[in-house]
C-alpha positions, 0 to 999 in steps of 0.5 A, a space after each residue: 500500500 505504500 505506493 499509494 501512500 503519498 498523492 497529490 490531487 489535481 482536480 479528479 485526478 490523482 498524480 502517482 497513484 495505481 488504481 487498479 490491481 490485478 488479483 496476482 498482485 494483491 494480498 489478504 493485508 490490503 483491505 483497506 486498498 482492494 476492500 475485502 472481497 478484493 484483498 481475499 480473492 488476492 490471496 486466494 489466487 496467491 494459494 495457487 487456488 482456482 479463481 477467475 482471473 480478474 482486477 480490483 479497482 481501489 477504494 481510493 478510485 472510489 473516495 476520489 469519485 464520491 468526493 469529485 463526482 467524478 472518476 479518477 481522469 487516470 482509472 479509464 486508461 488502467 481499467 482498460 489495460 487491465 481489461 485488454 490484459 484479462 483478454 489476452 489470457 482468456 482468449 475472448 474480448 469482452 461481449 464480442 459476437 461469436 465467443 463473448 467474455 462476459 464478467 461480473 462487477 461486483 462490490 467489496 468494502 473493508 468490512 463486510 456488508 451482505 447485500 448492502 451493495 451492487 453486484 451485477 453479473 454477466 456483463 457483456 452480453 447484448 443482443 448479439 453475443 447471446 447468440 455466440 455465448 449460445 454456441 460456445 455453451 452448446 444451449 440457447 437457454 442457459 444463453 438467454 437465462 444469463 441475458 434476462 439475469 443481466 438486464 434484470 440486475 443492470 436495470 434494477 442496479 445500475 438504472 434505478 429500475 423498481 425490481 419488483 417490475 421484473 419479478 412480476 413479469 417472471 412470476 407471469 412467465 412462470 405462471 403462463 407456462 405452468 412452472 413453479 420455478 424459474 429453471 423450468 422455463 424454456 429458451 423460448 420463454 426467456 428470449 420472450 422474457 428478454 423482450 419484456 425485460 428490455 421494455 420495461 428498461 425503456 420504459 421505466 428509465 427512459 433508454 435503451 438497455 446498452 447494447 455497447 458491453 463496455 458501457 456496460 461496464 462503466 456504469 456498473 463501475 459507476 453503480 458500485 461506488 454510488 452504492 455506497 452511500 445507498 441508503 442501506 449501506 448508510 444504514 447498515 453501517 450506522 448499525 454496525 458502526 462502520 465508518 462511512 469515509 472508506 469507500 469500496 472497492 470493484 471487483 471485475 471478475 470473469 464469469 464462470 457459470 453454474 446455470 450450465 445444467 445439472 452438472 453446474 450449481 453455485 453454493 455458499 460454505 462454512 468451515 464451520 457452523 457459523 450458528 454454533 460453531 460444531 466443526 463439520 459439513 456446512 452450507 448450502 448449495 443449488 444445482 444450475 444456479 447462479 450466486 445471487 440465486 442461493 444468497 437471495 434465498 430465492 430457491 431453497 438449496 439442498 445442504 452441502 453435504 449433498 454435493 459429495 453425492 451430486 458430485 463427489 470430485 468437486 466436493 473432495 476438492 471444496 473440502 480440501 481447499 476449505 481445510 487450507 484456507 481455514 489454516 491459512 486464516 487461522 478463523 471460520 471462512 465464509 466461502 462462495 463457489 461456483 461449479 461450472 460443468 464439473 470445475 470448481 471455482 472459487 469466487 469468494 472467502 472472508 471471515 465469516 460471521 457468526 453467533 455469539 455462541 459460535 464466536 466463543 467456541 471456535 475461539 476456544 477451539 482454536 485456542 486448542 487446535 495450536 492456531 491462534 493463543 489466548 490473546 488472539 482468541 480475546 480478539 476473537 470474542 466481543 463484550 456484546 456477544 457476551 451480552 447476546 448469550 446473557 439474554 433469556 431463553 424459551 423454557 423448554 417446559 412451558 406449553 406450547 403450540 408449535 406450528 412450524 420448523 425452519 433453519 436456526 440461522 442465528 439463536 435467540 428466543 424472540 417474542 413479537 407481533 407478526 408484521 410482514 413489511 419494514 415499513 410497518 415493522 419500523 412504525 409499530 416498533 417506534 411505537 413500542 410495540 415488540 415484532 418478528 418481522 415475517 417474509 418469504 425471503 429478505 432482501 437488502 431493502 428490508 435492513 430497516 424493518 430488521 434492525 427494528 424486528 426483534 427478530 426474523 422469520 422467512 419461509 425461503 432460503 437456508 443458513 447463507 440467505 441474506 436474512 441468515 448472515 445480516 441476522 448473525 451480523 446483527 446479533 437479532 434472532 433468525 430462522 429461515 426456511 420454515 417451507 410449511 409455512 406460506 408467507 402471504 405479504 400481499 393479505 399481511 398473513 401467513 397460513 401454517 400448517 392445519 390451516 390456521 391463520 396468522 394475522 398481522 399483530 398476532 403474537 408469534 415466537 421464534 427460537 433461533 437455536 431451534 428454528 422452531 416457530 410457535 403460535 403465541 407467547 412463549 415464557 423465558 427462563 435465565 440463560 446457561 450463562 447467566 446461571 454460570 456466572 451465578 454459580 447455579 451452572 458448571 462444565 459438563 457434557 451437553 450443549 449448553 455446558 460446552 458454551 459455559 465452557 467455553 465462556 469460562 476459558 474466555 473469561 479466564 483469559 481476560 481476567 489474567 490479561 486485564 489491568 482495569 478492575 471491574 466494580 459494581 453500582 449497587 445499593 443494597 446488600 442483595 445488589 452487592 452478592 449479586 455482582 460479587 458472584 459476576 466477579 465485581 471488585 467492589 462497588 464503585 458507586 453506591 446511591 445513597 438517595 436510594 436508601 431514602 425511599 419508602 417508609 423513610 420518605 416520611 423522615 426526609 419530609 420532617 427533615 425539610 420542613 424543620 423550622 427549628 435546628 433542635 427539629 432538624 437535629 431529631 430527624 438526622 437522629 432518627 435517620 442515623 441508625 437506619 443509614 447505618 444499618 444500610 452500610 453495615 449491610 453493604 460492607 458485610 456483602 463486600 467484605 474484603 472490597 472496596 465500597 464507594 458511597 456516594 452522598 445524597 446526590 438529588 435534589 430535595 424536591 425528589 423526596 417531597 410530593 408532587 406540587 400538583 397532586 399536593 396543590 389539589 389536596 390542599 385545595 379541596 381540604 380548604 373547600 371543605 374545611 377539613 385540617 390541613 396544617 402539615 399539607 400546607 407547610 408540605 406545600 410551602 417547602 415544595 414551593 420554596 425548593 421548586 427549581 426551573 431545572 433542578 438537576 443543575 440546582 440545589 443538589 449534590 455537595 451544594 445540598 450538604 453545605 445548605 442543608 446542616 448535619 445531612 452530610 455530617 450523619 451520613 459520614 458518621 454512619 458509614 464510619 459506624 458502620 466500618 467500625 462495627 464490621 471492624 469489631 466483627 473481624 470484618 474488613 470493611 474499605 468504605 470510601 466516600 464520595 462527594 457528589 456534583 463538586 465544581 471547585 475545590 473549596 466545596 470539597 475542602 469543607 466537606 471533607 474538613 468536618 468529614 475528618 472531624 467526624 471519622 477522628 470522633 468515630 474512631 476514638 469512641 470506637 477505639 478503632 482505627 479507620 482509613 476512610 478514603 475521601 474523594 469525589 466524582 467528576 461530573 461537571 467540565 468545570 470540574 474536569 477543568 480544574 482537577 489538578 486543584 480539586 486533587 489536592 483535597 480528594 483521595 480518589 476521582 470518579 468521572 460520573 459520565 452520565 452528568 458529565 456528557 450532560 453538562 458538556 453537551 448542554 442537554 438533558 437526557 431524558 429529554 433529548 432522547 425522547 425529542 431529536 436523538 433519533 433524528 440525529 441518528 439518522 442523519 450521521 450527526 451520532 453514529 451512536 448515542 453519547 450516552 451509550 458509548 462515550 464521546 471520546 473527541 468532547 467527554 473523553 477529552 475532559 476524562 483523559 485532561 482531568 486523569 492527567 492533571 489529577 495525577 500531576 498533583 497526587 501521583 498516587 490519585 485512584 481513578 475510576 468512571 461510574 456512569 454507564 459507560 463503565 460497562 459499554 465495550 467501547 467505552 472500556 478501551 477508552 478507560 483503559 487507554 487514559 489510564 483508569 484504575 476501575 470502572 463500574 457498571 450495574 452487576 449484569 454487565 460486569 461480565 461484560 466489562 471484565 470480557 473488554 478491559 482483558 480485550 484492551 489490554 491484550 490489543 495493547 500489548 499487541 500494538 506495543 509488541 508492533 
């Protein structure tokens, strides 16, 4: 890639720089030059395997074309050098009469994306080389099947024609000849296909279909790069977090053909089961078809272990070269290949995706194998996956009507109302409604209506349909292929077997490990995983027990490889067993405004309508021992763990009672003259603390020095309590924090009568107490002026949640509900900022504030205990700026221990670089 390295730009030209490549002279590391496909089929080439010989045009071809609107001045003279040269080995030229080279254009990113760009294939052939492809094919039909496949693809692809026009006149074809499918038509039926075909072009796009094969070729050229900004290559990528300036590469490949006959098929394999991960025969195949035919899930294939009977010299040879590829890349490889009379070709292989629980087994397993180590196989795995496994399943036990079984292309149990289009699948999900998304086959059209489905049901199509491998990607649950089922999406039903109806908005379940369908809603019970990491599961020999296994090792590995501790944000006793049993190192963020609810409310009320110190002081007294009982609690759960508990943080209106609700009972009370003292006062001090925007009022260590003796009681009780647990052996580390502090004064105060209370407890007690004192960094002023603030706190923890409140300007429950939508779609947020941190505003403070912190006190404890703590993402972010902890709610503990083992493993590896 390095001659590429450094170019200069002239108007839509690039001075020096290669763009097209043939597949000799690329390999498998230039992704981000021949994008995936490009790069593999490279690789492939340079293994001596049998591919088309064929060239890749850059993805630096296609930035130059999106950003000029034009192409490269220099791409034309390189397409054509390198097409002459594709010719001179072929021994045809492209499209002409008598012997055509035909070839297919195809796209190929980076990153995967199925389906969510442009293919076109057979390009080449026009209303002449028909006749000699014809010839040299010894069969007008294979001949004019090839012809309508173009024309269907180039008007659909490159003209913008609605593809559903094409389909209706074949489904006619097929309906006037009496065939249910489209291998039964004769030449004579296609050449009369073609014909309507070519009106339809001329109709719908307002030209002629191009009869010229290179201007074919050029404006499919065209086509795959303005694909990438399609916009379900826009959406897909939001979802899957793919940056959007990397463009694509084109793919021109010659044709091979596997619609020769029954001695030719196409088909997609797997090295391994990409649903589970097993080692064996996977994947589909379908005789006298082309590619798009199986992944479009338009036919149903027949599995791939039928090949060995169909055609056992293709099939010795396709496992052969699976087993060196699958060596060769060291991972589960996704392959497409075709079969032209009885030779196997080779068209694609990638990395393939797979299951959450696959991508934990075939990590192990290789791990076993001696292909990669335990820091590769940390690569291998992801936080989110883990997350998938930690879902609920269907309780096998349960009543249940099952109507149908298809392929378990991606596991899950999805419980939804049936809806048979995107549209409605999108509108009724927006609304709140959960819904399984139900078609014959999907198709990349329909990405919308699958990311909003909480899962996916076809009647067509196997393992490698594009509803399979988009699902797998997407992590949402799938089954495909469910034949007994007819799909009727005109009439928005499906008719299962017996007759019985299914309506739109009829609740269905679908389970994805099974690919068993169900009428109704079928109850959940806790995952395997989750029963493992609560100590109900262990190893063993089912299926079930080989994942647990498996996530066992994996979490072992990362557990041996993180730096970054893992705590939890609990409240309670029964919170804190909890994520102890995830593996929390302790609580880095205890709520104490929770312990304040309930039967306490009352004492907080009397609290805030004290009018005289003596009755401020009888509340605090009576709340005392309560607080105090909270934390012997906590800190027995915790035994041996740090416990980070925060002083009441909310403001005071949060305990008092709705000023409407109170305004009517005092009203009617005064109408009929009944007592109403205590709800007047209540309603005086409700008014009297009323705040435009109380989340940037009177709240947090603001509350503690308004508010004489709140903090004060709540020190006293935590250093009570450690000196209780203390006298019982126990080893309590209580730390405390002081909440939404902007300058170093506010924290100076706090923690003076703080030290002034702990040194009471301590000689009372007769007990010596380290009570650690710091603060959360919560507000920019804050971050700002941390290395000030680190001179009174002992510890920081960022508290990301205010934080990217504060640094954005907005409030969260409001924005999310108002225009967060509207920026996602729109690319203003790839993500929410408070799902995964903003690193360029909100990371920058964290990274600025952890530096200037430890220039003061080096030895400064550093942790985050907003919710980003357990996003994956955010977790390399933490763990890059050089944080101690992070802290997150006990079910995503997993989780975050899963990622900060993969960041310190991925920077061991950029170090060792």
């Amino acid at each position: 890639m390095s001659e590429n390295k450094d170019r200069h730009v002239t108007g839509n030209g690039v001075e020096g720089v290669k763009f097209v490549y043939d597949f000799t002279e690329g390999n498998k590391d230039l992704k981000d030059l021949l994008g995936g496909k490009g790069a593999n089929l490279a690789e492939m080439t340079n293994l001596g395997l049998p591919v088309p010989p064929g060239f890749t045009i850059t993805t630096e071809a296609c930035k130059v074309y999106l950003d000029s609107g034009e192409e490269p001045a220099a791409l034309r003279d390189e397409v054509s050098a390198h097409l002459a040269a594709l010719e001179e080995r072929m021994g045809k030229k492209l499209g002409q009469a008598d012997n055509p080279l035909l070839v297919s254009v195809r796209s190929g990113a980076k990153f995967s994306m199925p389906g969510m760009m442009d293919t076109v294939l057979n390009i080449g052939l026009s209303d002449k080389s028909v006749q000699g492809l014809a010839k040299q094919a010894g069969g007008d039909r294979f001949a004019w099947d090839s012809y309508r496949r173009l024309i269907q693809m180039f008007g659909k692809t490159v003209l913008g024609v609605d593809g559903e026009l094409f389909e209706n006149a074949l489904e006619a074809a097929k309906e006037a000849k009496g065939v249910s499918v489209d291998t039964e038509l004769e030449a004579a039926d296609l050449k009369k296909l073609v014909t309507k075909f070519k009106k339809i072009v001329k109709t719908e796009a307002g030209r002629d279909f191009p009869q010229d094969p290179r201007e074919q070729m050029d404006l499919a050229i065209k086509a795959v790069f303005d694909s990438w900004n399609g916009d379900r290559a826009k959406l897909y990528r939001r979802q899957e977090r793919i940056p959007h300036d990397l463009g694509t590469a084109v793919n021109v490949c010659s044709m091979v053909f596997g619609n020769l006959g029954p001695d030719s098929g196409t088909g997609v394999a797997f090295t391994r089961d990409p649903a589970s991960g097993h080692q064996g025969v996977y994947g589909d195949y379908l005789q006298n078809a082309q590619g798009e035919d199986v992944v479009a899930g338009i036919r149903n294939t027949v599995p791939l272990a039928e090949l060995e009977r169909i055609d056992k010299k293709s099939y010795d040879q396709l496992m052969q070269i699976m087993e060196t590829l699958e060596n060769h890349y060291k991972d589960l490889c996704d392959i497409e290949f075709t079969i032209e009379r009885g030779v196997l070709w080779m068209l694609q292989t990638r990395v393939g995706k797979r299951t959450a629980g696959a991508a934990f087994r075939i990590a192990t397993q290789l791990v076993d194998q001696g292909l990669i180590d335990e820091a590769e196989a940390l690569q291998r795995v992801t936080g989110a996956q883990l997350a998938q496994l930690m879902f609920p399943r269907f309780d096998e036990q349960a009543k249940v009507e099952q109507v149908g079984r298809g392929i378990a292309a991606s596991p899950g149990a999805a419980v939804g109302k049936a809806v048979f289009d995107s549209y409605t699948a999108v509108k009724w999900s927006r609304s709140g409604e959960k819904v399984i998304l139900v078609r014959r086959e999907t198709n990349p059209d329909d990405l919308d209506g699958m990311i909003a489905a909480e899962g996916i049901l076809t009647s067509r199509g196997g393992k490698t349909s594009h509803a399979a491998v988009v699902a797998r990607g997407m992590g949402k649950t799938c089954v495909c292929g469910a034949e007994e089922l007819e799909v009727d999406t005109k009439r928005r039903r499906m008719t299962v077997p017996g007759g019985h109806i299914v309506e739109e908005g009829d609740l269905i379940s679908i389970d994805g490990s099974s690919g068993k369908v169900y009428l109704g809603e079928v109850p959940v019970v806790p995952s395997p995983v989750v029963e493992y990491f609560e100590g109900r599961m262990h190893a063993g020999a089912d299926d079930a027990d080989e994942l647990v296994e498996a996530v066992h090792r994996i979490m072992a590995f990362a557990d041996r490889k993180r730096r970054l501790r893992v705590r939890a944000n609990a409240d309670n006793a029964e919170d804190a067993l909890r994520a102890r049993r995830f593996g929390a190192q302790g609580i880095g963020l205890c709520r104490t405004e929770h312990m304040f609810l309930g039967d306490r409310r009352e004492l907080v009320e009397r609290l805030i309508l004290a009018d005289t110190e003596g009755e401020r002081e009888d509340s605090l007294k009576e709340l005392l021992p309560l607080q105090k009982q909270d934390f012997v609690e906590l800190f027995e759960a915790m035994d041996g763990l740090p416990v980070t508990v925060r002083l009441l943080d909310p403001p005071l209106h949060e305990f008092l009672p709705d000023i409407t609700e109170l305004s009517v009972r005092v009203a009617l009370a005064e109408s009929r003259q009944e007592p109403h003292e205590n709800e007047l006062r209540l309603l005086q001090a409700v008014h009297r603390l009323h705040e435009q925007n109380p989340m940037l009022g009177l709240r947090g260590v603001r509350l503690g020095l308004v508010i004489p003796g709140l903090f004060t009681m709540q020190v006293r009780a935590i250093a009570e309590a450690a000196a209780e647990r203390k006298a019982a052996k126990g080893d309590p580390r209580a730390e405390i924090m002081i909440p939404l502090v902007g300058t170093v004064q506010e924290l100076e105060i706090v923690r003076e009568e703080a030290d002034r209370v702990i040194a009471e407890v301590q000689e009372a007690s007769g007990t010596e107490l380290k009570l650690a004192i710091g603060t959360m960094i919560e507000l920019p002023r804050a971050a700002l002026t941390a290395g000030q603030i680190a001179e009174a706190a002992e510890f920081f923890s960022f508290g990301t949640n205010d934080l990217t409140q504060t640094v954005w300007g907005f409030s969260r429950d409001d924005v999310e509900a108002s225009f967060f939508t509207a920026y996602l779609e729109k690319g203003i947020f790839g993500v929410s900022p408070f799902e995964t941190i903003d690193k360029d505003g909100v990371g920058s403070l964290v990274k600025a504030a952890a530096e200037a912190g430890r220039a003061t006190r080096p030895d400064l404890k550093l942790g985050v205990c907003g919710e980003h703590g357990g996003d994956p993402e955010s977790v390399h972010f933490f763990h890059e700026v050089g944080l101690d902890y992070v802290s997150c709610s006990p079910f995503r503990i997993p989780v975050a221990r899963l990622e900060a083992g993969r960041a310190a493993s991925q920077s061991e590896g950029s170090d060792h670089r």
